[in-house]
C-alpha positions, 0 to 999 in steps of 0.5 A, a space after each residue: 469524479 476520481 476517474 477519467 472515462 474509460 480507465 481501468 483501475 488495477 487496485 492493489 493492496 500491501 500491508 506491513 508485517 514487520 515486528 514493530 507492529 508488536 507481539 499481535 497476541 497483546 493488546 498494544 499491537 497495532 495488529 491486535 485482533 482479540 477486542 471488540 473494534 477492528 484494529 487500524 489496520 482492518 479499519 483502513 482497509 475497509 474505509 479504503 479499498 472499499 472505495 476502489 474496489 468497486 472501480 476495478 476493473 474484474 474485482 480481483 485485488 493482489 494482496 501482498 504483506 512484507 517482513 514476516 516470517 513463514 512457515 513456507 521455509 520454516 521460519 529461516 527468513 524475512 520475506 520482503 514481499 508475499 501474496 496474502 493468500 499464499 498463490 505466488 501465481 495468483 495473489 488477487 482476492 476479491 472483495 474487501 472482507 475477504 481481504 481482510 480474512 487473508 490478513 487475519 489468516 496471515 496474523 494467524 500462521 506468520 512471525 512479524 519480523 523485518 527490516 521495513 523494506 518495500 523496494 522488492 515489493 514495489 518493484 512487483 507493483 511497477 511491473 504491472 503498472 508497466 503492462 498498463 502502459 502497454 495496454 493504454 497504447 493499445 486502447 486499453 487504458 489501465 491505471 495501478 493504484 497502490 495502497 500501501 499500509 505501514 507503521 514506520 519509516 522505510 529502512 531501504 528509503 534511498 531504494 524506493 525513492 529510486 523506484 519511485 522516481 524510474 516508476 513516475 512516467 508509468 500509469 501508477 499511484 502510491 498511496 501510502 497509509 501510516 499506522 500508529 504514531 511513528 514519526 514516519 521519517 522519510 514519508 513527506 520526501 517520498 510525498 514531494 508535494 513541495 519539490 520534485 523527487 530524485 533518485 541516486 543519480 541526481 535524475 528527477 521524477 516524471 511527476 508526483 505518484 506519491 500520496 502519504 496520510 497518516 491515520 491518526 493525523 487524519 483523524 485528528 483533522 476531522 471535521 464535525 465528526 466525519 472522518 473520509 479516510 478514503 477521501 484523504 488517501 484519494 486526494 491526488 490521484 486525480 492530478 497524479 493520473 492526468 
């Protein structure tokens, strides 16, 4: 029922490794991997992309990960956007568990760093949304869909909603999934459930390509014992690519 007739699905995937995840070799971390349940993070991307990835179009999925070190440049700086599986040319992975391997590989050979900063990322995404633009005029209709997993608020806020809003006419959803229990300042605006979006320069979005859910919230709200991350996450995208 999420999706119209004929649309493709560009499904993409990023996920926050900056260093207020904490230290992944303790159990506190939000990126722990040594017990015996998944971590959120895993959690997540099972519970969600599991749900998509069916829909895309060739099962080819870009994964990306931001703020953390690599040994690409022997650690000297954040990177605020990275293919999980180390191809910049070819980011795409195919199917929920080996995305879920690439992040673990990732775990495994990365410094969580920062600052929380995804406008680089972002504007990566927008431009494969724009080539689904050219492909719907073309009697291609394709549609990005964005799922973004962090623990925080963005620290370059005022850039993204700057992204958003220049991104709000093309066919993109972002849905964003707060991990942990961070406040997330900053997500609701981005969400504009109860007002438009505006940008620096006082222009309004096109429509809202926003969904935020936090994870432990969502959980909270079950009810009798089943909880539909998915259906959380998924919960706009219907309007939003009308």
């Amino acid at each position: 029922d999420h999706l119209r007739a004929g649309l493709q699905i560009n499904l993409q995937v990023a996920i926050d490794f900056t260093g207020s995840n904490g230290n992944p070799m303790k159990p506190s971390s939000l990126h722990f991997m040594g017990g015996t349940r998944p971590n959120k993070y895993v959690e997540v991307l099972r519970s969600v992309v599991s749900i998509l990835a069916p829909y895309d179009s060739d099962q080819k999925i870009p994964c990306y990960g931001f703020g953390a070190k690599l040994p690409i440049d022997k650690f000297a700086a954040a990177h605020m956007c990275f293919p999980l599986n180390g191809n910049e040319a070819e980011p795409e992975i195919t199917g929920v568990e080996e995305i879920v391997a690439a992040y673990q590989q990732t775990l495994d050979k990365c410094r969580l760093s920062g600052p929380t900063n995804v406008a680089t990322l972002l504007n990566k995404v927008i431009g494969s949304a724009k080539a689904g633009q050219a492909g719907e005029q073309a009697g291609r209709p394709a549609y990005t869909i964005l799922l973004l997993l962090t623990d925080g608020a963005f620290s370059d806020l005022s850039q993204v909603v700057d992204c958003i809003v220049s991104a709000s006419g093309y066919p993109l959803s972002l849905g964003i999934l707060g991990i942990g229990t961070d406040e997330f300042v900053g997500m609701q605006v981005l969400d504009a459930d109860s007002s438009r979006l505006m940008n620096s320069k006082g222009q309004p979005a096109v429509r809202d390509i926003v969904q935020f859910v936090s994870y432990e919230l969502a959980k909270s709200r079950q009810k009798s014992g089943v909880f539909n991350l998915a259906e959380e996450v998924l919960a706009e995208i219907p309007q939003q690519e009308e």
